[in-house]
MDTraj code that builds the backbone (N, CA, C; nanometers):
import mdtraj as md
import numpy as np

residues = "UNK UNK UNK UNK UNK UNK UNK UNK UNK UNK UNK UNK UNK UNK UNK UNK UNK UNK UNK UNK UNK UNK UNK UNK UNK UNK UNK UNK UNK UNK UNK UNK UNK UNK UNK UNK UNK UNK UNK UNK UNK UNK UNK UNK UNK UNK UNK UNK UNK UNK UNK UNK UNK UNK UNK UNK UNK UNK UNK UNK UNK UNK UNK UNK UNK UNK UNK UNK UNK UNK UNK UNK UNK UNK UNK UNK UNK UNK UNK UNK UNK UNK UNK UNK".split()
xyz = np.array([
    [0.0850, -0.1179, 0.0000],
    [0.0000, 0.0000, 0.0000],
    [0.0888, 0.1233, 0.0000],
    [0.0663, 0.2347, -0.0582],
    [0.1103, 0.3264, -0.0909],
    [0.1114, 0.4681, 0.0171],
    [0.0331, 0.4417, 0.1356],
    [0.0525, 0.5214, 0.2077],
    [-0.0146, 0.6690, 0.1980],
    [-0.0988, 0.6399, 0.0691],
    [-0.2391, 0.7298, 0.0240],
    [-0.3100, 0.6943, -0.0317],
    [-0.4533, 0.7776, 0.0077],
    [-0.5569, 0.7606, -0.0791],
    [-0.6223, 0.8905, -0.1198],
    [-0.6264, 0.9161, -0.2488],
    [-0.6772, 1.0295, -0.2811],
    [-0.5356, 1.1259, -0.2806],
    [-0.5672, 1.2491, -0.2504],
    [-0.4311, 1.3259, -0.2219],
    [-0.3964, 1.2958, -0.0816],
    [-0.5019, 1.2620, 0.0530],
    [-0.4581, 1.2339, 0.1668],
    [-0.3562, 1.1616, 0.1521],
    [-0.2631, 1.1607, 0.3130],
    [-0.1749, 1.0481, 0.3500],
    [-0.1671, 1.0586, 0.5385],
    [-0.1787, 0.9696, 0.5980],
    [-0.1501, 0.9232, 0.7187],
    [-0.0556, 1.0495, 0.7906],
    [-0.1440, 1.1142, 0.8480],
    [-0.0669, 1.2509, 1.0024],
    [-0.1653, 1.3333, 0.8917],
    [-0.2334, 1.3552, 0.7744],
    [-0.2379, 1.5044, 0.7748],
    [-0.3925, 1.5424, 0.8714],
    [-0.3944, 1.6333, 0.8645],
    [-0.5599, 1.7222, 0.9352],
    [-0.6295, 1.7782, 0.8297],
    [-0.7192, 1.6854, 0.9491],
    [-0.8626, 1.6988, 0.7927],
    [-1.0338, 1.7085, 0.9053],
    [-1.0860, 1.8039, 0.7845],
    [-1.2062, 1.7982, 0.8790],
    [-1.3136, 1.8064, 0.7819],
    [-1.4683, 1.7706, 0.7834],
    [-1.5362, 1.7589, 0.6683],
    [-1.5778, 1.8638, 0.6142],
    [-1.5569, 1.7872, 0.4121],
    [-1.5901, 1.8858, 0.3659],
    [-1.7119, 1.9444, 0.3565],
    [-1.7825, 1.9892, 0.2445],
    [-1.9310, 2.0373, 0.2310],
    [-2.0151, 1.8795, 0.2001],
    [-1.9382, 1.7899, 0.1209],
    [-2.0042, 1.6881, 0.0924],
    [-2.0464, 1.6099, 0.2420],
    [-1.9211, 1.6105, 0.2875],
    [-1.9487, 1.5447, 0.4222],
    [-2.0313, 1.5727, 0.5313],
    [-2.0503, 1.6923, 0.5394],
    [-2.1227, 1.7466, 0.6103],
    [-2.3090, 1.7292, 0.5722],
    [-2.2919, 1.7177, 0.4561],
    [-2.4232, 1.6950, 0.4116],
    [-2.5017, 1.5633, 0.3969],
    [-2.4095, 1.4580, 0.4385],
    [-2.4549, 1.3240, 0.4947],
    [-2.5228, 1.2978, 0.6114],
    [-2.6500, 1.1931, 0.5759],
    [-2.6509, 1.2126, 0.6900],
    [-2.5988, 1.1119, 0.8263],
    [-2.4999, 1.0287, 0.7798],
    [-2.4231, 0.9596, 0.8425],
    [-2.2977, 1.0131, 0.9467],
    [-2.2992, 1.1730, 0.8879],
    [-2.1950, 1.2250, 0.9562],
    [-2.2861, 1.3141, 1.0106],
    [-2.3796, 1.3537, 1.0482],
    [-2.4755, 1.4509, 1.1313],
    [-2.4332, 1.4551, 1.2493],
    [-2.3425, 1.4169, 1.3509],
    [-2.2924, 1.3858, 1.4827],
    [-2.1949, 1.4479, 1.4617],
    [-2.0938, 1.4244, 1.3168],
    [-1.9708, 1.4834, 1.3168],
    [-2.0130, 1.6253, 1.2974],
    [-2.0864, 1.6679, 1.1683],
    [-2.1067, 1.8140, 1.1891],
    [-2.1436, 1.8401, 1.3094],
    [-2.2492, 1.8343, 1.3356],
    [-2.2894, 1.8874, 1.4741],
    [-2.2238, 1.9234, 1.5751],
    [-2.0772, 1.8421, 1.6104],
    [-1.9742, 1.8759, 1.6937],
    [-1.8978, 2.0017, 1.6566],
    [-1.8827, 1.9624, 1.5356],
    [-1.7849, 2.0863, 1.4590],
    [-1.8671, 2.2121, 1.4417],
    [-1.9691, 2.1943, 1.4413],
    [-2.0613, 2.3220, 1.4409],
    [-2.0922, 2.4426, 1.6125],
    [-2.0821, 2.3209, 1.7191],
    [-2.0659, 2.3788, 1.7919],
    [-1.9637, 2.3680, 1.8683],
    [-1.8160, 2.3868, 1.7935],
    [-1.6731, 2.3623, 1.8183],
    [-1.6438, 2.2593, 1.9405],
    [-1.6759, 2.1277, 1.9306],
    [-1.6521, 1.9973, 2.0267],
    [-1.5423, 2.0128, 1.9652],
    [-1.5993, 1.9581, 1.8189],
    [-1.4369, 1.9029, 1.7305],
    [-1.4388, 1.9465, 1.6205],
    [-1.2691, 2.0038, 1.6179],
    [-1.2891, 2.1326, 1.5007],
    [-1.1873, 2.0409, 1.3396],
    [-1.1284, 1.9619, 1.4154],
    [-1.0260, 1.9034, 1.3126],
    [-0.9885, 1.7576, 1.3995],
    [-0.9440, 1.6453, 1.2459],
    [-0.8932, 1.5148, 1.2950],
    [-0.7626, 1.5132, 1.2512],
    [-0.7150, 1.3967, 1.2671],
    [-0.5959, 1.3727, 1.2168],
    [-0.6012, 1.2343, 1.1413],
    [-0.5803, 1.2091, 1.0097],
    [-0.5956, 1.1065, 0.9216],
    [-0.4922, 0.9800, 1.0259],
    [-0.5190, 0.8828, 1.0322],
    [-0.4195, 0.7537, 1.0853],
    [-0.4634, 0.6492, 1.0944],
    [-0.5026, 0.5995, 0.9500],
    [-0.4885, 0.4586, 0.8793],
    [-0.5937, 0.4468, 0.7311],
    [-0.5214, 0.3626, 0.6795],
    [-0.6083, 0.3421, 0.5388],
    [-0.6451, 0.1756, 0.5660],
    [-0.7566, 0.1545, 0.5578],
    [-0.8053, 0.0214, 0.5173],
    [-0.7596, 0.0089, 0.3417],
    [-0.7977, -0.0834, 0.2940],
    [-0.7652, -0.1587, 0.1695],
    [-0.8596, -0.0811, 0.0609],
    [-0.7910, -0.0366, -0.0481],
    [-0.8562, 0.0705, -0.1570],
    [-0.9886, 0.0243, -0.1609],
    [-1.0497, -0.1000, -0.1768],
    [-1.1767, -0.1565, -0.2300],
    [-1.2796, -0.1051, -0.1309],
    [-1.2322, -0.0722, 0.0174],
    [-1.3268, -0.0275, 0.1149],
    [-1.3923, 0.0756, 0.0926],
    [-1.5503, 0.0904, 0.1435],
    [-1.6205, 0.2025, 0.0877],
    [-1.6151, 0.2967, 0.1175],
    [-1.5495, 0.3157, 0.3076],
    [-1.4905, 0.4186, 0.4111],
    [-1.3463, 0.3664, 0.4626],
    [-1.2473, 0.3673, 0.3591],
    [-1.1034, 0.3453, 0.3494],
    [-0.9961, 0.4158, 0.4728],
    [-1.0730, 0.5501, 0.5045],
    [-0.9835, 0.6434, 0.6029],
    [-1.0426, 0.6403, 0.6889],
    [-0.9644, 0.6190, 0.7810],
    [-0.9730, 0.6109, 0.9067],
    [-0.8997, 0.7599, 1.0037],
    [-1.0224, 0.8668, 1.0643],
    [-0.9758, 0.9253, 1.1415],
    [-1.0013, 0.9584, 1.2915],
    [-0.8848, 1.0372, 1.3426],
    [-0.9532, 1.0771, 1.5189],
    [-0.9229, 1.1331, 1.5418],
    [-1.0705, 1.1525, 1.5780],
    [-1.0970, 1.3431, 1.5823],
    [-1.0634, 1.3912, 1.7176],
    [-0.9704, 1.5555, 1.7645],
    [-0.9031, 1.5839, 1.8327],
    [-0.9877, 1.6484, 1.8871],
    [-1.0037, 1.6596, 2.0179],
    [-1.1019, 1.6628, 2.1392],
    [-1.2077, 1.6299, 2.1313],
    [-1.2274, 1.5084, 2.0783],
    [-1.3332, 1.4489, 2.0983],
    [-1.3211, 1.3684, 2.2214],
    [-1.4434, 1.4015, 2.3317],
    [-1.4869, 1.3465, 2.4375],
    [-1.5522, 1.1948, 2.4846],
    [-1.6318, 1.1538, 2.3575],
    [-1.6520, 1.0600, 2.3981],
    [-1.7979, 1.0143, 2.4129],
    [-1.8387, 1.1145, 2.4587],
    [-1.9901, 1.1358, 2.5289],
    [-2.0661, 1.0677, 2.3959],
    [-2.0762, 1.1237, 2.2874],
    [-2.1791, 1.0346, 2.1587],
    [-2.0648, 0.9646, 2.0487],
    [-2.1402, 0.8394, 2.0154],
    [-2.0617, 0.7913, 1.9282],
    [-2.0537, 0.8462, 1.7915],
    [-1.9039, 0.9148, 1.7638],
    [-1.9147, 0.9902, 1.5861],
    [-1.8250, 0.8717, 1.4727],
    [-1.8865, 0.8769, 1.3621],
    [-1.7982, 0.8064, 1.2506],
    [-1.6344, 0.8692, 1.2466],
    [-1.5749, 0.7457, 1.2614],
    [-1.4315, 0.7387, 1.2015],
    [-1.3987, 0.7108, 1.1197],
    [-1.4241, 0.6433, 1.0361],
    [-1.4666, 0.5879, 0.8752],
    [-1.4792, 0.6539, 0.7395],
    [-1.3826, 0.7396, 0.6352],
    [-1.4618, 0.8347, 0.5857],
    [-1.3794, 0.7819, 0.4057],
    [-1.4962, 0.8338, 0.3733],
    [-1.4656, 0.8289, 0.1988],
    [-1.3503, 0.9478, 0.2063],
    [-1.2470, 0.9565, 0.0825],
    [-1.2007, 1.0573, 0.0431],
    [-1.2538, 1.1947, 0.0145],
    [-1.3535, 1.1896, -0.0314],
    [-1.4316, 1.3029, -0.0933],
    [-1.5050, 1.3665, 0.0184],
    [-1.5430, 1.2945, 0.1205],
    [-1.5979, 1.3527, 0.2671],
    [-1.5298, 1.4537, 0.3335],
    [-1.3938, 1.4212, 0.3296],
    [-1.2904, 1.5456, 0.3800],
    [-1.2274, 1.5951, 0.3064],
    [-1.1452, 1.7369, 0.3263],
    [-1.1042, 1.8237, 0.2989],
    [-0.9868, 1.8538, 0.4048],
    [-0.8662, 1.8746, 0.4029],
    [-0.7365, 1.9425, 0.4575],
    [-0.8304, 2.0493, 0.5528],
    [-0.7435, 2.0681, 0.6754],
    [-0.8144, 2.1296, 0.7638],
    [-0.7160, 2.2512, 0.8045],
    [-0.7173, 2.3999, 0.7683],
    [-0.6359, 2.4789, 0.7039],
    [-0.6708, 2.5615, 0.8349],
    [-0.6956, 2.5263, 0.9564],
    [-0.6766, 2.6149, 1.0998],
    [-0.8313, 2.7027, 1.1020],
    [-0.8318, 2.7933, 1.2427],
    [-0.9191, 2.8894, 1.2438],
    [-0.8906, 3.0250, 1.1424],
    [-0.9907, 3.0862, 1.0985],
    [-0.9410, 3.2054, 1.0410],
    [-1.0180, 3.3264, 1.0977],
])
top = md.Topology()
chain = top.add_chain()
for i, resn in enumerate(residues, 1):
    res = top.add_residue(resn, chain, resSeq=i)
    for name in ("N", "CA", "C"):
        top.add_atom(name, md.element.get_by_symbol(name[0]), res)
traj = md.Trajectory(xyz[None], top)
């Protein structure tokens, strides 16, 4: 394995994009990020290309309290480019 998928690769920060956000599988994840629980993850692991949610991330201050997807298509996230 190549150590990417998509343009991602394993350590970068990523948080969802517009697509992702508009799932409604990730409705827990927005919702956190909306009311700054969790603002950004950190990519750290790829399952096998054929998988349908290949990336695997974890998300940084996340508490715990509700269970959120770690699991994400490429196209779900987007590079996570800080507060502005």
């Amino acid at each position: 394995m190549s150590g990417r998928i998509g343009n991602f690769k394993i350590g970068d920060l990523v948080t969802l994009s517009a697509y992702g956000k508009s799932t409604s599988q990730n409705e827990c994840v927005a919702d956190a990020v909306e009311f700054g629980n969790v603002t950004y993850g950190m990519i750290t692991k790829f399952s096998h290309h054929n998988a349908n949610y290949p990336i695997t991330v974890q998300w940084v201050g996340y508490t715990g309290a509700v269970t959120i997807p770690t699991a994400f298509f490429f196209r779900e996230l987007k590079y996570y480019r800080g507060v502005r």
